[in-house]
N, C-alpha and C positions, 0 to 999 in steps of 0.2 A: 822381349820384355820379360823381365822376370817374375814371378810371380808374386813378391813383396810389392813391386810396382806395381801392381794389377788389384792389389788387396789397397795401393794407397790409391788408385784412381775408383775404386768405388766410392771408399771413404769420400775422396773430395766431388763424387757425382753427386746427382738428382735424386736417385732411385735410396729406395729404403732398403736394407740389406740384410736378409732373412739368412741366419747363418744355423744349420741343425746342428746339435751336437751329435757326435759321432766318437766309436769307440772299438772298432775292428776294423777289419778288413772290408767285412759284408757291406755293414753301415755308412764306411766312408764313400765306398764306390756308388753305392745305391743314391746315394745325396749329389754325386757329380752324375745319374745315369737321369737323375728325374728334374735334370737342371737347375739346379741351386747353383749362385757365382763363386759361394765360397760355404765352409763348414768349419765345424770347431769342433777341439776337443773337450768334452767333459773329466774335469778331473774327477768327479765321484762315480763316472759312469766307468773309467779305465782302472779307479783304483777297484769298486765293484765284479769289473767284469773279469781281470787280470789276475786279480790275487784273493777272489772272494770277503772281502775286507769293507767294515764301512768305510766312508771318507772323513776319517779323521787325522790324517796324519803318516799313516801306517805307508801310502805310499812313497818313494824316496826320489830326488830328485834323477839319479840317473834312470830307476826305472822308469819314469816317464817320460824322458827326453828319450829313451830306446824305442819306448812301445809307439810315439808318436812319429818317431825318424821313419819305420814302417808303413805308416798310415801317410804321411805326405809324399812320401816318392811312389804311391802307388794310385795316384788322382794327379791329374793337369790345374785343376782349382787350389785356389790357394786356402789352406791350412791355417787357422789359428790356432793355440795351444792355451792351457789352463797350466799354467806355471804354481799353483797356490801361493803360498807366501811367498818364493825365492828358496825357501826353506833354512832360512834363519836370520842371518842382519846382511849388511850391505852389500859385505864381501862374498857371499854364500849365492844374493843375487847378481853380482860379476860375473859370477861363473854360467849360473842356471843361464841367463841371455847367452851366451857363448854357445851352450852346450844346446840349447832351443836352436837358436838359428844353425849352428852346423847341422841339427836334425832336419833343416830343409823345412818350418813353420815359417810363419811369415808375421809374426809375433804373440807375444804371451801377454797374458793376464796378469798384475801380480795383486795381489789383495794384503789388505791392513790390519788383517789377523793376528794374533799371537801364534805362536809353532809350539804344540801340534793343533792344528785348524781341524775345522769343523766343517760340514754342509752349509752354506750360508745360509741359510731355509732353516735351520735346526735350533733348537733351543740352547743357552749357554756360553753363544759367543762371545771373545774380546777382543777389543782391538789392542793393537801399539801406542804410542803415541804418536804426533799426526807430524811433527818432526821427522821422527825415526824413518815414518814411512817415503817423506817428501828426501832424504837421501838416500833411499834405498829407489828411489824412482829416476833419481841424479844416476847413482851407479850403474843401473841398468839403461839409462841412454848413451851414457859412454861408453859401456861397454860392446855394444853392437858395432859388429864392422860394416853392416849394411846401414845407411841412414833412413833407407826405407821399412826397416824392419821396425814394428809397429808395438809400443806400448802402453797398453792399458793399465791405467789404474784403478784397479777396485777396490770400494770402500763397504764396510758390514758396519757402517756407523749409525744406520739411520735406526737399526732395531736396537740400538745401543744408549747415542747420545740423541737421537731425533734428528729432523730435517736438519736443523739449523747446526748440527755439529756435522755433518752428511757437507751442507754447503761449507761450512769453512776449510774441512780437508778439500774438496773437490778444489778450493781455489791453490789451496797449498802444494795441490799436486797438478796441477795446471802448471803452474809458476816452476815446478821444479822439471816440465820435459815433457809429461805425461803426452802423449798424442789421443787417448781417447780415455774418459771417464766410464767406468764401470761402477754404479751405484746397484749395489744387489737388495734384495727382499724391499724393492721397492714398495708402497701399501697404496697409489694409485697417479693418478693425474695432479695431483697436487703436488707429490715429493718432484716429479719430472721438472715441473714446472718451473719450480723454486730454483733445480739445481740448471736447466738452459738457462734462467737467465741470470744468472750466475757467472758461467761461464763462456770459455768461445770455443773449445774444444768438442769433437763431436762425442755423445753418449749413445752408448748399446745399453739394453733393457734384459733382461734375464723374463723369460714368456714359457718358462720351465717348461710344461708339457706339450706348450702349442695347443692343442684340442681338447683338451680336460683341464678343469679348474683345478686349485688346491687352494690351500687354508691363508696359506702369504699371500703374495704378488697376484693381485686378480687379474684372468686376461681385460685385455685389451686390445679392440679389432686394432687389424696393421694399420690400417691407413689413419686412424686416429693415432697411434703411436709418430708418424711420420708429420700429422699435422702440429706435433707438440713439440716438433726436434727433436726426435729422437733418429739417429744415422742406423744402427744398428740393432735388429733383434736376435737374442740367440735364445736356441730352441734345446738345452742340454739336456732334458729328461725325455723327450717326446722318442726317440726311437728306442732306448734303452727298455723304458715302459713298454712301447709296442712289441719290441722284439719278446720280453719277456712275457706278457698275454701269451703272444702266439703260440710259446714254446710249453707255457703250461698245458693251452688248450690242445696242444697235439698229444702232451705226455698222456690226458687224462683220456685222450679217443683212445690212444694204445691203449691205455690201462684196460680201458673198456674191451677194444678187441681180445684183451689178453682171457679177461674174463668168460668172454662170449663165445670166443671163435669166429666171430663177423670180421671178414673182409671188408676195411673199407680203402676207397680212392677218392680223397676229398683234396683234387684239384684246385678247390677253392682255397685253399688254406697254405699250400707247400710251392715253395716252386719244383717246378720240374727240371731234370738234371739238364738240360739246354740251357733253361734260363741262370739257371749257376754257372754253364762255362760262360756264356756271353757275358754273364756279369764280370767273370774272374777273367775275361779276354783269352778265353783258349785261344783264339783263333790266333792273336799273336805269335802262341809257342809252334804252330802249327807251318807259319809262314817262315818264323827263324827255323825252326828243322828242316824245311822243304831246301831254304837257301845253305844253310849249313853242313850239314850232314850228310855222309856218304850215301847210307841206305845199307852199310852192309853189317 
């Protein structure tokens, strides 16, 4: 089974589908080691963590069809990818699906942004017009060679034009292929609501931090997200945010040792260098040398 097949038999199961966004190597692997069925990429957290840069734009589509070809051949779970716009009109996202799926995702987001896009969370967005966007969602299902390769349409309409302009794209992009709606900075149970019954396609929710609130999109326990139809949550700040805690809170112990002279071993905080090979499957190169390799 390939693993697009396996991202469309969640989609059409029971279970609600908790997908973390993810944005290296560490991140991806750690998401397939602590049982998650599937993961995503964060566009703001690759274009962030890749080239120091906010997410506006700055990153380009081959860059991120490279950074995430890496990230999927290196986990058995299937892969979704943050495509942003396409990065630019219809023809631009022919390509971008082409160059997604030969990177081995098992499909992309595309959103109804203007180019260069913004954080959907962030102040200042536009959208296209809702045409524009409903053939740029045509060209990207034609242009996949896999039928099970999956795409989402996301819409930044509702901080724009409100619910009711939110539902008419979501039907205009149904109509033209779309397999899953992505309505982002949702503002709670209500916009959900309006856009399930709206449509027949399944929606993912954006639950940004997973465990910390923010100013947009309030959480919302999962199992209530699953009682309102919603198929999919993803989680695209929650590790990028943890990773970075941690990595301040260790800078500022060093800094501290640095000052002090204090030795410390705070176990608690770091993994230890086993739990890094087993993460990164030393034990794989271990077994191909054993079988391969002379010895001399």
């Amino acid at each position: 089974m390939t693993k697009a097949k396996r991202m469309r038999e969640l989609l059409n199961g029971d279970e609600l589908i908790v997908s973390p966004g993810v944005f290296d190597g560490y991140s991806v692997r750690l998401v397939e080691q602590a049982g998650f069925k599937t993961a995503s990429t964060s566009g703001a957290a690759v274009s962030n963590s890749r080239f120091g840069q906010p997410d506006v734009g700055i990153m380009g589509m081959l860059d991120n069809a490279q950074a995430v070809a890496h990230l999927a051949r290196s986990v058995s779970i299937p892969l979704m990818a943050d495509a942003d716009t396409g990065y630019g009109n219809a023809v631009t996202v022919h390509h971008a699906v082409q160059y997604f799926e030969e990177a081995g995702v098992v499909g992309i987001n595309l959103e109804d942004q203007v180019w260069p896009k913004r954080c959907g969370h962030m102040e200042g967005k536009q959208v296209i017009e809702a045409q524009e966007m409903a053939k740029k969602l045509e060209a990207a299902c034609n242009a996949r060679q896999d039928d099970d390769f999956v795409i989402v349409a996301r819409t930044d309409a509702i901080a724009i034009g409100g619910i009711d302009e939110a539902v008419r794209r979501a039907k205009l992009y149904e109509a033209a292929g779309a397999d899953v709606l992505f309505p982002d900075a949702v503002r709670g149970e209500d916009d959900i609501k309006a856009l399930r019954d709206a449509i027949d396609i399944p929606i993912t929710v954006n639950m940004g931090f997973g465990i910390r609130a923010r100013p947009t999109t309030p959480l919302i326990p999962l199992p209530r997200l699953s009682e309102l139809g919603v198929k999919r949550v993803s989680l695209p700040r929650m590790l990028p945010a943890a990773a970075m805690h941690a990595m301040r809170q260790a800078l500022m112990l060093m800094k501290q040792s640095v000052e002090t002279g204090e030795t410390m071993d705070r176990s608690d905080l770091l993994f230890g260098i086993q739990d890094i090979m087993d993460l990164m499957d030393y034990s794989k190169i271990r077994e191909l040398e054993a079988r391969y390799t002379t010895g001399a």
